[in-house]
DRENDO-944683 format. One line per field, with one value per residue: residue number from 1; y, x, z of N, C-alpha, C, O in turn. Coordinates in pm, whole numbers, plus 50000, padded with zeros to 5 digits. Example, Ala and Ser with C-alpha at 12.3 -4.5 7.8 and 13.67 -1.06 7.14 Angstrom:
! residues 2
pos	1, 2
n.v	49431, 49775
n.u	51319, 51285
n.w	50780, 50708
ca.v	49550, 49894
ca.u	51230, 51367
ca.w	50780, 50714
c.v	49670, 50003
c.u	51320, 51290
c.w	50780, 50787
o.v	49668, 50114
o.u	51424, 51341
o.w	50846, 50804
This chain:
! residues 249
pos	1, 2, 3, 4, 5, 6, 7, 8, 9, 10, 11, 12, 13, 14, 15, 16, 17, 18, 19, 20, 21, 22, 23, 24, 25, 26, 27, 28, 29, 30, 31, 32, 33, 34, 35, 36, 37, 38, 39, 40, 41, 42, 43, 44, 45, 46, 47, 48, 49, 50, 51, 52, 53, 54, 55, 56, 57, 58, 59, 60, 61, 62, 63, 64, 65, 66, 67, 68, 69, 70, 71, 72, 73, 74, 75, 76, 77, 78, 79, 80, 81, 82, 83, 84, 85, 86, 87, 88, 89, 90, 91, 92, 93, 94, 95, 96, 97, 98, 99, 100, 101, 102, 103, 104, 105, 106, 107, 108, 109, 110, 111, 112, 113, 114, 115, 116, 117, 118, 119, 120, 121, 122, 123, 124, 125, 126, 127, 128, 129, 130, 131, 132, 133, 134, 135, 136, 137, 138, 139, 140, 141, 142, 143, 144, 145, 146, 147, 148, 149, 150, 151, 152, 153, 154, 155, 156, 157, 158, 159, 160, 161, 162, 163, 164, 165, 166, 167, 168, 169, 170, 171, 172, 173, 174, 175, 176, 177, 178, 179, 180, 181, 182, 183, 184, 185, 186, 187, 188, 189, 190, 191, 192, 193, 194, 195, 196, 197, 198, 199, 200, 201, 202, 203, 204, 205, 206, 207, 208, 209, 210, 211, 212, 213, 214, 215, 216, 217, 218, 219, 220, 221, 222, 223, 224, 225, 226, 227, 228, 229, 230, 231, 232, 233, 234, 235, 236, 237, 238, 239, 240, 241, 242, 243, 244, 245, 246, 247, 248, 249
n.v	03745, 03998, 04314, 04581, 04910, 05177, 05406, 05741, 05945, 06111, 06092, 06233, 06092, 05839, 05734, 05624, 05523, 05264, 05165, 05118, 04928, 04699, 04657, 04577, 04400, 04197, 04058, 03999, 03914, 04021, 04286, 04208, 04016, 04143, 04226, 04451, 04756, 05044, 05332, 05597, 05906, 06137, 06425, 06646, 06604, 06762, 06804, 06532, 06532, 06783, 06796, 06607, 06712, 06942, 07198, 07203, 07128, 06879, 06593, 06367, 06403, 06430, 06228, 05958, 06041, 06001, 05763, 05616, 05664, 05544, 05255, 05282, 05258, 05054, 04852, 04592, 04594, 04831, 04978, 05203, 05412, 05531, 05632, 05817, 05865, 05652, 05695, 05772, 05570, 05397, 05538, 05557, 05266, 05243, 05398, 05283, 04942, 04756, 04596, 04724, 04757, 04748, 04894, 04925, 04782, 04567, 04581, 04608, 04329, 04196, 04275, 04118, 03845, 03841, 03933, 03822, 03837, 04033, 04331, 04616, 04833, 05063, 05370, 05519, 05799, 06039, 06314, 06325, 06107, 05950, 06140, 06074, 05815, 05567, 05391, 05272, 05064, 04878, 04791, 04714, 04505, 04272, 04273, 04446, 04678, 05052, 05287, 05597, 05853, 06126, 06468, 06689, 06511, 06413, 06624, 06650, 06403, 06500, 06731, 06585, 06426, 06640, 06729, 06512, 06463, 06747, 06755, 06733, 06710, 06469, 06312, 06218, 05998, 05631, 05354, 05112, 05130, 05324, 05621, 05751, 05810, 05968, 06203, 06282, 06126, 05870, 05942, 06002, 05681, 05598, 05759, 05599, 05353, 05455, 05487, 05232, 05079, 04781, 04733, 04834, 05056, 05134, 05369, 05571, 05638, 05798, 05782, 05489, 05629, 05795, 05667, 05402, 05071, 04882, 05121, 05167, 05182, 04977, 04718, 04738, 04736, 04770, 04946, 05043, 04805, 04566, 04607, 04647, 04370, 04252, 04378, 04264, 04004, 03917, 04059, 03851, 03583, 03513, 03510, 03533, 03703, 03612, 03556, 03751, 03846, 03986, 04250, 04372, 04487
n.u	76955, 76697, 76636, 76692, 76369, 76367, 76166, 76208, 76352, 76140, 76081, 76422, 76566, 76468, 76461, 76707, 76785, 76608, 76735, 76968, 76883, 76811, 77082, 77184, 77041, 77084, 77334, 77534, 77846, 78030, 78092, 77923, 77800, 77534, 77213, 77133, 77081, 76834, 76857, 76632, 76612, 76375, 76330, 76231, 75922, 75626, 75470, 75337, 75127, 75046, 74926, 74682, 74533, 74447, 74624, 74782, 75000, 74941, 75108, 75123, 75201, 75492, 75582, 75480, 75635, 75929, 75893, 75917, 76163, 76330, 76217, 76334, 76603, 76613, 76520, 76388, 76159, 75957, 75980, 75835, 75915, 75742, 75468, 75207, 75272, 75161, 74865, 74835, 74903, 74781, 74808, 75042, 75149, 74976, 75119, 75353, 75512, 75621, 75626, 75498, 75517, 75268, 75315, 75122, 74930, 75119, 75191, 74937, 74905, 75106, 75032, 74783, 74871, 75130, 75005, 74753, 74515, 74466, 74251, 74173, 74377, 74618, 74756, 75035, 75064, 75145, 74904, 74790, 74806, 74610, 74388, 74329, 74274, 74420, 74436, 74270, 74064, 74231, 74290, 74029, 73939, 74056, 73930, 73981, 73973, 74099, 74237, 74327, 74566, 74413, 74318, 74486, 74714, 74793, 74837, 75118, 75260, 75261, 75484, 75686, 75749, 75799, 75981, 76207, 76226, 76342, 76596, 76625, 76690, 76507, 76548, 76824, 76798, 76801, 76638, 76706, 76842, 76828, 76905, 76714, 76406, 76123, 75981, 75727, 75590, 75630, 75390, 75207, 75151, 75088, 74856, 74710, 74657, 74564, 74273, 74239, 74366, 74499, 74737, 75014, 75045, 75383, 75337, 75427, 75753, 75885, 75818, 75997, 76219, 76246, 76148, 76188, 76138, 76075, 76064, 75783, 75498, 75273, 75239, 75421, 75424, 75707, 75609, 75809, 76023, 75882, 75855, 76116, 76189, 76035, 76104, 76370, 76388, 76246, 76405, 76626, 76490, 76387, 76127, 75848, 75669, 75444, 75365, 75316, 75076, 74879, 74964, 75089, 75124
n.w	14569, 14612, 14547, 14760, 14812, 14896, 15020, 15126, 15351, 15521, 15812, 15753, 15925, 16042, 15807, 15805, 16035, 15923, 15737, 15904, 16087, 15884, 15814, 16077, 16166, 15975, 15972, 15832, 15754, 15556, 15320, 15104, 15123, 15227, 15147, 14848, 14850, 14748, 14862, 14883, 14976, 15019, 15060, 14928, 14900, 15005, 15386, 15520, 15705, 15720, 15435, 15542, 15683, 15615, 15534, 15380, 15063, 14806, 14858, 14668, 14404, 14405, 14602, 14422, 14212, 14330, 14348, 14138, 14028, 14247, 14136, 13865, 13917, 13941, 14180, 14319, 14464, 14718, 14982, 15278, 15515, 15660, 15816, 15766, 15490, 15382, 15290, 15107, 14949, 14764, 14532, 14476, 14408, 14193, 14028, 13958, 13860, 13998, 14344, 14681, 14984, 15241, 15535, 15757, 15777, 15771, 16061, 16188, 16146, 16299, 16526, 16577, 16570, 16774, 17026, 17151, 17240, 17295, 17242, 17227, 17065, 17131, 16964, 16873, 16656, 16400, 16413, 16161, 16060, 16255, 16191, 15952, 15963, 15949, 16018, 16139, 15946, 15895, 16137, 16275, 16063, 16157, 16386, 16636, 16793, 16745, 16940, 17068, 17179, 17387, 17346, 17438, 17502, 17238, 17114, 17223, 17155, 16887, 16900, 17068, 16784, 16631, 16689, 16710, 16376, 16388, 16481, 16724, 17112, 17173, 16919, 16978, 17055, 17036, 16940, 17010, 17198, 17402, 17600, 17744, 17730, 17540, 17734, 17713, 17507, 17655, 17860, 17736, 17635, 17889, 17872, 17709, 17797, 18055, 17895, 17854, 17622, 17532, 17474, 17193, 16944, 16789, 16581, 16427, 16252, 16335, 16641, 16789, 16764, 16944, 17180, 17383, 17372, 17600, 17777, 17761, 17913, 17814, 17698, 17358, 16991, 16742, 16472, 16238, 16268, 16200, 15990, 15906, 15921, 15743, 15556, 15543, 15541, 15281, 15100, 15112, 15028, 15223, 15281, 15000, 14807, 14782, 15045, 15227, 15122, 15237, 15236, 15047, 14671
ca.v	03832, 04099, 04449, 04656, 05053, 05257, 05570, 05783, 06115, 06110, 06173, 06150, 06000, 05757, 05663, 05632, 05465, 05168, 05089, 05090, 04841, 04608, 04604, 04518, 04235, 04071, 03983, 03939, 03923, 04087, 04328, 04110, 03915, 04204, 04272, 04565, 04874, 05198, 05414, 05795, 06060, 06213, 06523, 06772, 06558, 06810, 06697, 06447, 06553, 06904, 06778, 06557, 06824, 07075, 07289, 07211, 07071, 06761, 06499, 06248, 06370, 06401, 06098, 05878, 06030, 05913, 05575, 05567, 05660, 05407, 05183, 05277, 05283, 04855, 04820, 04483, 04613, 04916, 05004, 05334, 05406, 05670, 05591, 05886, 05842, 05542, 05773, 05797, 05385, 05359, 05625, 05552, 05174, 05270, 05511, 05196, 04833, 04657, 04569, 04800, 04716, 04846, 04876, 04930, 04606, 04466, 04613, 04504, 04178, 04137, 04287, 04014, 03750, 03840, 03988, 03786, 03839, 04247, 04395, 04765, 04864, 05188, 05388, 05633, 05848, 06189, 06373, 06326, 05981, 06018, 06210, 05992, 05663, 05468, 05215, 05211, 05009, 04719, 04696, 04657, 04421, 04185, 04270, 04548, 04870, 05143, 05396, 05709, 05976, 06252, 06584, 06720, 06378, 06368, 06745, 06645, 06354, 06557, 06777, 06494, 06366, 06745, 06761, 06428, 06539, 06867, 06694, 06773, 06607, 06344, 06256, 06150, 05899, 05555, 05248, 05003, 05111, 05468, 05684, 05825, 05804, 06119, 06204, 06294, 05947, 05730, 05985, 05959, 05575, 05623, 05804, 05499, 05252, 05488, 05459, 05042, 04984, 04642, 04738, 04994, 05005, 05264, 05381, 05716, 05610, 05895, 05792, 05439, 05695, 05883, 05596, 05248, 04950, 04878, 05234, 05186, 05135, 04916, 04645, 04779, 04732, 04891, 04932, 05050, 04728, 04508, 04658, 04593, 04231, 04220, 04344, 04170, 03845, 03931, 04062, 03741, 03488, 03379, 03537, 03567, 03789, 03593, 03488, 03867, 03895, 04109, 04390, 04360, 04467
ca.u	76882, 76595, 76739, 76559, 76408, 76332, 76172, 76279, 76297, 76002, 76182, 76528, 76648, 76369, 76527, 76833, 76748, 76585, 76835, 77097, 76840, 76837, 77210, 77244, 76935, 77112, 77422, 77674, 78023, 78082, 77999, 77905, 77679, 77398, 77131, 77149, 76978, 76854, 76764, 76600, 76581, 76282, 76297, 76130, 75798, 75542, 75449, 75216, 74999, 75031, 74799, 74572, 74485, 74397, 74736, 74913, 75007, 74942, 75250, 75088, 75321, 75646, 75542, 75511, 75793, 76009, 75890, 75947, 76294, 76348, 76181, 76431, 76678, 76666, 76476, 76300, 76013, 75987, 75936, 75858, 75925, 75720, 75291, 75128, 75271, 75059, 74735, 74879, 74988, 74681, 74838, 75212, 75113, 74950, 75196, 75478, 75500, 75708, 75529, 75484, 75511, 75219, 75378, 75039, 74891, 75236, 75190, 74792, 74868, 75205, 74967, 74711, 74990, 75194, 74937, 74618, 74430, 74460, 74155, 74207, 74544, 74702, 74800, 75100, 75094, 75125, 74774, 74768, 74740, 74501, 74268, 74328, 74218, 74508, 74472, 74088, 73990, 74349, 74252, 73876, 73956, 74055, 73843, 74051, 73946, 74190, 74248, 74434, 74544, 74276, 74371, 74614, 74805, 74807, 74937, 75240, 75292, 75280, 75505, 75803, 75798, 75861, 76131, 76301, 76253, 76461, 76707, 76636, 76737, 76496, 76620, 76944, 76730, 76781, 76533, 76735, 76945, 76806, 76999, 76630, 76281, 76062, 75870, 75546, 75568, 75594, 75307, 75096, 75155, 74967, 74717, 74623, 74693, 74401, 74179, 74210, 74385, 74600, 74878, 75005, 75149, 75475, 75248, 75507, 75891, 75985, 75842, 76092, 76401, 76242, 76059, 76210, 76016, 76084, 75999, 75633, 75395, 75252, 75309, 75430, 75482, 75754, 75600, 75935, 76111, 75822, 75839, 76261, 76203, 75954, 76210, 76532, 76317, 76158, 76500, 76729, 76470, 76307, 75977, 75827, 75566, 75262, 75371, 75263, 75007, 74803, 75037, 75193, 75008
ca.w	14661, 14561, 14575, 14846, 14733, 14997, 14973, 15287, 15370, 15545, 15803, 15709, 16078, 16055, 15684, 15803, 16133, 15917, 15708, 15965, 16140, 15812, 15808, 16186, 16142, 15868, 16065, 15749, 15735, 15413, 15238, 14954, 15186, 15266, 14987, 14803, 14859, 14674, 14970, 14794, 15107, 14881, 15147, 14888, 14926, 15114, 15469, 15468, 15800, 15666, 15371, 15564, 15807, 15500, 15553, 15291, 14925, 14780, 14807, 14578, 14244, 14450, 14594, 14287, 14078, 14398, 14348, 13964, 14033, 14248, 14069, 13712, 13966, 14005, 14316, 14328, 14593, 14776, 15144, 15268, 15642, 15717, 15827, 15676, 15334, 15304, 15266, 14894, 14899, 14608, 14415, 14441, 14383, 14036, 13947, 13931, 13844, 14154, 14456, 14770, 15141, 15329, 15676, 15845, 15725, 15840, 16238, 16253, 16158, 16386, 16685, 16617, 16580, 16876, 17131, 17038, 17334, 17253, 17190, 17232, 17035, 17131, 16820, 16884, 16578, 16348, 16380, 15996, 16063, 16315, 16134, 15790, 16025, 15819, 16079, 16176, 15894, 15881, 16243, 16245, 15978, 16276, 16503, 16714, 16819, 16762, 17067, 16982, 17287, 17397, 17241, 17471, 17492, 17134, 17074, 17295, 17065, 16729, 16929, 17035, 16685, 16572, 16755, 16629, 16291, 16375, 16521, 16859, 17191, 17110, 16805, 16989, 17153, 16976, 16971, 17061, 17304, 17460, 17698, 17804, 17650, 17599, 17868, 17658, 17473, 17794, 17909, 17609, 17596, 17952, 17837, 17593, 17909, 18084, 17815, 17801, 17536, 17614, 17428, 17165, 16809, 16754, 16385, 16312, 16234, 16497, 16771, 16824, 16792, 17091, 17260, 17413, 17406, 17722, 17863, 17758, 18009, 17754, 17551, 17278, 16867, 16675, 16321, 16175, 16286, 16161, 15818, 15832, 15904, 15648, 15428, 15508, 15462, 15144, 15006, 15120, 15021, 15366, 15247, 14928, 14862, 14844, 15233, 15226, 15028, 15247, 15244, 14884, 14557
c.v	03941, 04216, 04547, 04799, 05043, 05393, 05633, 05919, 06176, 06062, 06140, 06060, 05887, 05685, 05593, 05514, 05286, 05124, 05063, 04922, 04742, 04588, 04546, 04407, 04100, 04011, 03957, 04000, 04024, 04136, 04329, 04048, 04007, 04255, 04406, 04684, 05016, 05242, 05599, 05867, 06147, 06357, 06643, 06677, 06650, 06737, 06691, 06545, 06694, 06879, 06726, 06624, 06929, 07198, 07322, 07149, 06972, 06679, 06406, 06303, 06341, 06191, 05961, 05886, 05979, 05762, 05520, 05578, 05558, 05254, 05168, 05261, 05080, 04810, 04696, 04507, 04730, 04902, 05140, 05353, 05485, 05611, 05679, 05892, 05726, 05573, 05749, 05673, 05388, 05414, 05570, 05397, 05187, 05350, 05371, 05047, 04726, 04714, 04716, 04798, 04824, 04794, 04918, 04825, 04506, 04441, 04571, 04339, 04117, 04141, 04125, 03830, 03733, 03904, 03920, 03764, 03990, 04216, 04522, 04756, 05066, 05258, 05545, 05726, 05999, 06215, 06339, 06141, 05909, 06036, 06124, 05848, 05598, 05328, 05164, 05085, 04857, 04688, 04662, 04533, 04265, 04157, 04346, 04656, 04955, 05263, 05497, 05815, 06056, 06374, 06658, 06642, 06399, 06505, 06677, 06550, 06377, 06665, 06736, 06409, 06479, 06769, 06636, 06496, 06695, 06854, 06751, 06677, 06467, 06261, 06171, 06016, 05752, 05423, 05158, 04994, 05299, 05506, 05722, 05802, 05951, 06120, 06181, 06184, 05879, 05806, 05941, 05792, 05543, 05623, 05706, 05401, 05292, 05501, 05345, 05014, 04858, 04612, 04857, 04950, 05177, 05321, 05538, 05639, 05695, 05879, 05640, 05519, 05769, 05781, 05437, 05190, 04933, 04998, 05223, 05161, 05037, 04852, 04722, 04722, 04761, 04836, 04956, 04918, 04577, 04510, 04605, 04465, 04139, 04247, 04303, 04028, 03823, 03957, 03916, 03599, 03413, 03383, 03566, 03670, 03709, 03530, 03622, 03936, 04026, 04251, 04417, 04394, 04389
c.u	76808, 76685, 76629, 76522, 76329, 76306, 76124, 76307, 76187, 76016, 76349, 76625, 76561, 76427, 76656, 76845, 76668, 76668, 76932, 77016, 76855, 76965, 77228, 77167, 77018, 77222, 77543, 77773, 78114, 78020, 77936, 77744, 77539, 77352, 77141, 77009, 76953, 76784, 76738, 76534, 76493, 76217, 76227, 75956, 75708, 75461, 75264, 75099, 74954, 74851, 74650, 74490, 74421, 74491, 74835, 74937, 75007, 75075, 75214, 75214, 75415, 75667, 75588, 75624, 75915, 76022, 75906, 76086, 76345, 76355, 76292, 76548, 76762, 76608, 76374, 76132, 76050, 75936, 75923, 75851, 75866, 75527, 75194, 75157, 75144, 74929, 74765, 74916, 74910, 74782, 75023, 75201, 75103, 75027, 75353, 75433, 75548, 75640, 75566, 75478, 75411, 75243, 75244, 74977, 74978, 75222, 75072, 74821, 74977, 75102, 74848, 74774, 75056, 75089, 74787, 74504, 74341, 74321, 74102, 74351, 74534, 74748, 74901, 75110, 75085, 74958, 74757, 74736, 74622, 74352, 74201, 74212, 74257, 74483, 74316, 74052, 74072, 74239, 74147, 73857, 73973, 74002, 73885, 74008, 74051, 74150, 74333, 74411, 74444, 74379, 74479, 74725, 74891, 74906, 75110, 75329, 75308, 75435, 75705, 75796, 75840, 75989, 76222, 76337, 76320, 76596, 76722, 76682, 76658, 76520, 76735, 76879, 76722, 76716, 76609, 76832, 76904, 76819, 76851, 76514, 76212, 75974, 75737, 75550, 75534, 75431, 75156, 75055, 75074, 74821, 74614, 74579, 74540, 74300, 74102, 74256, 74528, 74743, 74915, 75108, 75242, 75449, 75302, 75651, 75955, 75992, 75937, 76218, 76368, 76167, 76097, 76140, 75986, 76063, 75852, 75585, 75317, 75328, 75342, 75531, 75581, 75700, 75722, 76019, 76036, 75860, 76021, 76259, 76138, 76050, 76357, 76446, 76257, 76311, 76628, 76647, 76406, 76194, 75918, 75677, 75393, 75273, 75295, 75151, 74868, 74851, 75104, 75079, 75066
c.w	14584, 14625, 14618, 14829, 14895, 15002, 15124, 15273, 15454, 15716, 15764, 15823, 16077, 15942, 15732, 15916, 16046, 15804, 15792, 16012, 16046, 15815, 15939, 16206, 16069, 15940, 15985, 15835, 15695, 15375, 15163, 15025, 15230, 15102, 14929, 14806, 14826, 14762, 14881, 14968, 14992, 15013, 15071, 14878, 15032, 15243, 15473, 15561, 15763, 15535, 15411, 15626, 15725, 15529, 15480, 15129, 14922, 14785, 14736, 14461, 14319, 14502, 14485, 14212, 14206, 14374, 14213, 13993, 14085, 14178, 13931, 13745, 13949, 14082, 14273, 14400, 14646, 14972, 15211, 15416, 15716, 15701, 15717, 15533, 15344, 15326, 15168, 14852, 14776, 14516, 14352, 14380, 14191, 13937, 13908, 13900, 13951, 14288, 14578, 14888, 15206, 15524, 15788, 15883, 15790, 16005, 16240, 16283, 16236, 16524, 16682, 16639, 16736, 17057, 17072, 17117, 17363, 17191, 17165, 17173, 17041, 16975, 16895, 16765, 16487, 16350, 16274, 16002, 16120, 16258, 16028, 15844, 15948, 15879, 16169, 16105, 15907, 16064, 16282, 16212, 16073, 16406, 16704, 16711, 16818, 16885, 17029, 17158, 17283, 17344, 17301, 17482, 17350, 17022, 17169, 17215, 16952, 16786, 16977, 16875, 16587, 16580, 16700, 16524, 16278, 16438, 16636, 17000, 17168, 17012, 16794, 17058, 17014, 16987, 17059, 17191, 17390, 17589, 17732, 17695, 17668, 17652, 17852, 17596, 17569, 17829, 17840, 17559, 17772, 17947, 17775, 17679, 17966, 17991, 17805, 17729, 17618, 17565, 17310, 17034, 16765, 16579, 16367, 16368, 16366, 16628, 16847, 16855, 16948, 17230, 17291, 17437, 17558, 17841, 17849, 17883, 17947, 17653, 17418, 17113, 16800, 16507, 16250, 16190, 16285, 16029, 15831, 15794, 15792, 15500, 15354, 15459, 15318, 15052, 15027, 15086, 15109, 15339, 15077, 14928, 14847, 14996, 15289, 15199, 15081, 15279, 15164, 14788, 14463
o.v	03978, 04214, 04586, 04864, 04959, 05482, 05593, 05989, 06295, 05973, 06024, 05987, 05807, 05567, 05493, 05415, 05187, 05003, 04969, 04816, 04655, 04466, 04445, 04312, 03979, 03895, 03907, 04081, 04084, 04102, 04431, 04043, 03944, 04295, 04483, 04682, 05103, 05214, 05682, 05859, 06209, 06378, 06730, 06751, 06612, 06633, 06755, 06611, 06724, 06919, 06762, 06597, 07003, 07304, 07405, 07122, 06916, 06711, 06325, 06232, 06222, 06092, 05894, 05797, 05907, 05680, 05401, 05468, 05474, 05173, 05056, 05247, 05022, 04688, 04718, 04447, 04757, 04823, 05205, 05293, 05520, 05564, 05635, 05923, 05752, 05485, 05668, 05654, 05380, 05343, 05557, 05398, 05157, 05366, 05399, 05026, 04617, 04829, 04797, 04879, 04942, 04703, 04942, 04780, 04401, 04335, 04466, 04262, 03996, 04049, 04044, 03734, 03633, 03902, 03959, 03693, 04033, 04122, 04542, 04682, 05152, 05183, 05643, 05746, 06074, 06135, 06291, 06079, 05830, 05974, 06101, 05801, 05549, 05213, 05064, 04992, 04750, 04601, 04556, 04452, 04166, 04071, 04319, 04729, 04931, 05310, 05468, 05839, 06063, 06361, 06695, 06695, 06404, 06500, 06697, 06580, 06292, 06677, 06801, 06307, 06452, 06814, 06673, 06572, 06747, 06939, 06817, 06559, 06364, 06139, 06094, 05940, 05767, 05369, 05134, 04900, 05370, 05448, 05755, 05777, 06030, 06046, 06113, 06108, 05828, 05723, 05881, 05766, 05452, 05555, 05712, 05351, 05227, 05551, 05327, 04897, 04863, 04526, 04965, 04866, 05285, 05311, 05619, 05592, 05666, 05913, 05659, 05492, 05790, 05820, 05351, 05222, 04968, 04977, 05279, 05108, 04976, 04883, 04780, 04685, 04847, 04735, 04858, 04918, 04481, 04409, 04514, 04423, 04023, 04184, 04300, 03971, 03715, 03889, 03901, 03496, 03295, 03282, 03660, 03698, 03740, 03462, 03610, 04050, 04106, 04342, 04494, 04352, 04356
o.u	76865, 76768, 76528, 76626, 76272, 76390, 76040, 76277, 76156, 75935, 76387, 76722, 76619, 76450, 76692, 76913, 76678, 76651, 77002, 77070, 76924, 76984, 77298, 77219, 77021, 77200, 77643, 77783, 78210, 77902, 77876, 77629, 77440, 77409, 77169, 76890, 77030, 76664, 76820, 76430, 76542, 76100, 76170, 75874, 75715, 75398, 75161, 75009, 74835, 74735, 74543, 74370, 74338, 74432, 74926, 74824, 75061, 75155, 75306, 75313, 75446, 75727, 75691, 75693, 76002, 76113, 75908, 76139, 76403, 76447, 76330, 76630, 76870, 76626, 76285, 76026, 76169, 75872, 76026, 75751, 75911, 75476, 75130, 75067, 75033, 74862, 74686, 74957, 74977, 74836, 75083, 75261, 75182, 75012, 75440, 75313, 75492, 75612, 75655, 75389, 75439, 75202, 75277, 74968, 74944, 75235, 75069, 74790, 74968, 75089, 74843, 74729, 75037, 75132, 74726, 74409, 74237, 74284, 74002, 74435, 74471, 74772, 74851, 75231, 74996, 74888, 74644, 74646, 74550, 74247, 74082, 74113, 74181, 74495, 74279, 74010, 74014, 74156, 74154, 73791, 73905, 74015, 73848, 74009, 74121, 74038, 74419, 74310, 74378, 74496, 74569, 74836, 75014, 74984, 75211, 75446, 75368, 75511, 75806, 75865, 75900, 76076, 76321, 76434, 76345, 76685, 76823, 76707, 76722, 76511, 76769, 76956, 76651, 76767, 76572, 76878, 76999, 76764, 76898, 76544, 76228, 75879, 75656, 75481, 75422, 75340, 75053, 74966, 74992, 74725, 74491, 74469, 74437, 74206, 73984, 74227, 74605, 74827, 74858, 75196, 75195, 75527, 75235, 75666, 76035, 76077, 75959, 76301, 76449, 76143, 76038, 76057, 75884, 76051, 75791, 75663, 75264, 75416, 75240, 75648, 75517, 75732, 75745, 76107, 76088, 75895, 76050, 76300, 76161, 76066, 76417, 76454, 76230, 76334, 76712, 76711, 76371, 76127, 75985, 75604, 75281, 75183, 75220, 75123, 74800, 74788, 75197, 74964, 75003
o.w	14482, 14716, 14560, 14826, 14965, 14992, 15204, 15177, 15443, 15740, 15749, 15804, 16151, 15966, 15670, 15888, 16119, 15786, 15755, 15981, 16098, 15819, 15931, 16264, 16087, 15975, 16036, 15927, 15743, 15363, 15128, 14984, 15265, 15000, 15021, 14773, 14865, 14768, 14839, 15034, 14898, 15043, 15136, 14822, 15149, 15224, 15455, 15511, 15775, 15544, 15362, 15625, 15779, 15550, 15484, 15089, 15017, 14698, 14735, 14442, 14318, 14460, 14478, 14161, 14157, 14379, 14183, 13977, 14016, 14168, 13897, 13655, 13947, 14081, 14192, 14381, 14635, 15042, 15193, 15457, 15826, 15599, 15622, 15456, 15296, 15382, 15120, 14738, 14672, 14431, 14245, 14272, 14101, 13816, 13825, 13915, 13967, 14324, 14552, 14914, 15225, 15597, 15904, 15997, 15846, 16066, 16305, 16373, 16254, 16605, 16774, 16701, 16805, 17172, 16972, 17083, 17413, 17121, 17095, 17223, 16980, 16880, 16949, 16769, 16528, 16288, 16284, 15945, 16059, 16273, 16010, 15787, 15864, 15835, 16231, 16175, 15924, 16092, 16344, 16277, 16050, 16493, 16819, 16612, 16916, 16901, 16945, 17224, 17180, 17309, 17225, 17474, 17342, 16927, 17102, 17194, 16885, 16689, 16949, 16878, 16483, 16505, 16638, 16524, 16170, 16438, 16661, 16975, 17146, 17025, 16703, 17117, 16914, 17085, 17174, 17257, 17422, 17682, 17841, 17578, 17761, 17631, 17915, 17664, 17580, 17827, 17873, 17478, 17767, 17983, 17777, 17654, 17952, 18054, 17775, 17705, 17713, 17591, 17321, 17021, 16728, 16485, 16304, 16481, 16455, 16711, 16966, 16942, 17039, 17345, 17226, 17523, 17617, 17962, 17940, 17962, 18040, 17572, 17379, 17108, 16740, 16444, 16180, 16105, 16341, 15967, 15754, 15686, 15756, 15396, 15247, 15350, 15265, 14952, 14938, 15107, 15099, 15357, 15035, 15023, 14886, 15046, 15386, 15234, 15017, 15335, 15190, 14804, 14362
């Protein structure tokens, strides 16, 4: 088995939240029987949307020297669970030698896979991502229009994924099984609904912990639980990476 890196922190319930998901995917026995994994909580990394927005410090070094560590650490491949890092995928890419999971690349091409009639996709995600348009160009690329909330929608959504990340009542809210969804998510996953889009991709780690599939009003993606499957299969052998190749360097 390939030994899985994960660079996390970003947030650290969102880190934490997708490894648990790779361990409950895989289904072993034994502890012997699940792949091995160097998870780095790289929580001194400055936040991302902070930079994209012009608010804040570069995370490209922290960034990279996370992923060298990893990397010296053993890690076969990395995965990073968090959307707006992958503004810096070029950089962290060049800064190491072992491949890179871009988990945006991963959610376009599940939405055109599994919804292939979609032609508007919903995009739930950090302003910083937003702004960046991480996912204008993957989904273009197929011939999808990205939709993003109107501006008060979209504050409400930077607003429940603050609150995860502080470990607030949404935060107790877990994907797969959630005692309650947050209000402004389901609302904001509306908002995309009145717009047209025909369905909707979960593109920040925070908003599954606060947001059940099944509460959407729309179809909906989880990018975080794309990217696991992408990397229990890649680390046990079901996938190699040129099965990948458009989301691997």
């Amino acid at each position: 088995m390939r030994t899985i890196g994960v660079l996390g922190g970003m947030g650290p319930a969102a880190a934490a939240d997708f490894y648990a998901r790779i361990v409950a995917a895989h289904g072993a026995l034994r502890d012997q029987d699940h792949p091995a994994c160097i998870l780095y909580s790289a929580t001194q990394v400055p936040d991302r949307t902070a930079f994209l927005l012009g608010r804040g410090p570069d995370p490209t070094p922290e960034l990279v020297a996370a992923a060298g560590l990893i990397e010296a650490a053993g890690a076969d491949f990395i995965a990073i669970p968090c959307n707006s890092a992958h503004a810096f995928l070029a950089a962290i890419r060049q800064g190491i030698s072992i491949p890179v999971l871009d988990m945006i690349r991963l959610a376009v091409a599940a939405v055109a896979r599994v919804v292939p009639r979609a032609r508007r996709i919903g995009v739930l995600a950090t302003t910083g991502t937003v702004r960046a348009g991480l996912y204008d160009g993957p989904l273009r690329e197929h011939d999808l229009e990205p939709v993003y909330p109107d501006g008060a929608a979209q504050e409400s959504v930077m607003a429940a994924i603050k609150e995860v990340k502080a470990g607030g009542p949404a935060g107790a809210v877990v994907a797969a099984a959630a005692p309650g969804s947050d209000a402004r998510l389901v609302a904001a996953a509306q908002n995309l609904g009145d717009q047209g889009a025909d369905c909707l991709i979960m593109a920040c780690t925070e908003v599954p912990l606060a947001l059940a599939v099944a509460d959407s009003p729309l179809v909906a993606l989880d990018g975080n639980q794309i990217l696991v499957d992408t990397t229990l299969a890649l680390a046990v052998g079901r996938l190699d990476f040129e099965d990948v190749a458009h989301a691997v360097r």
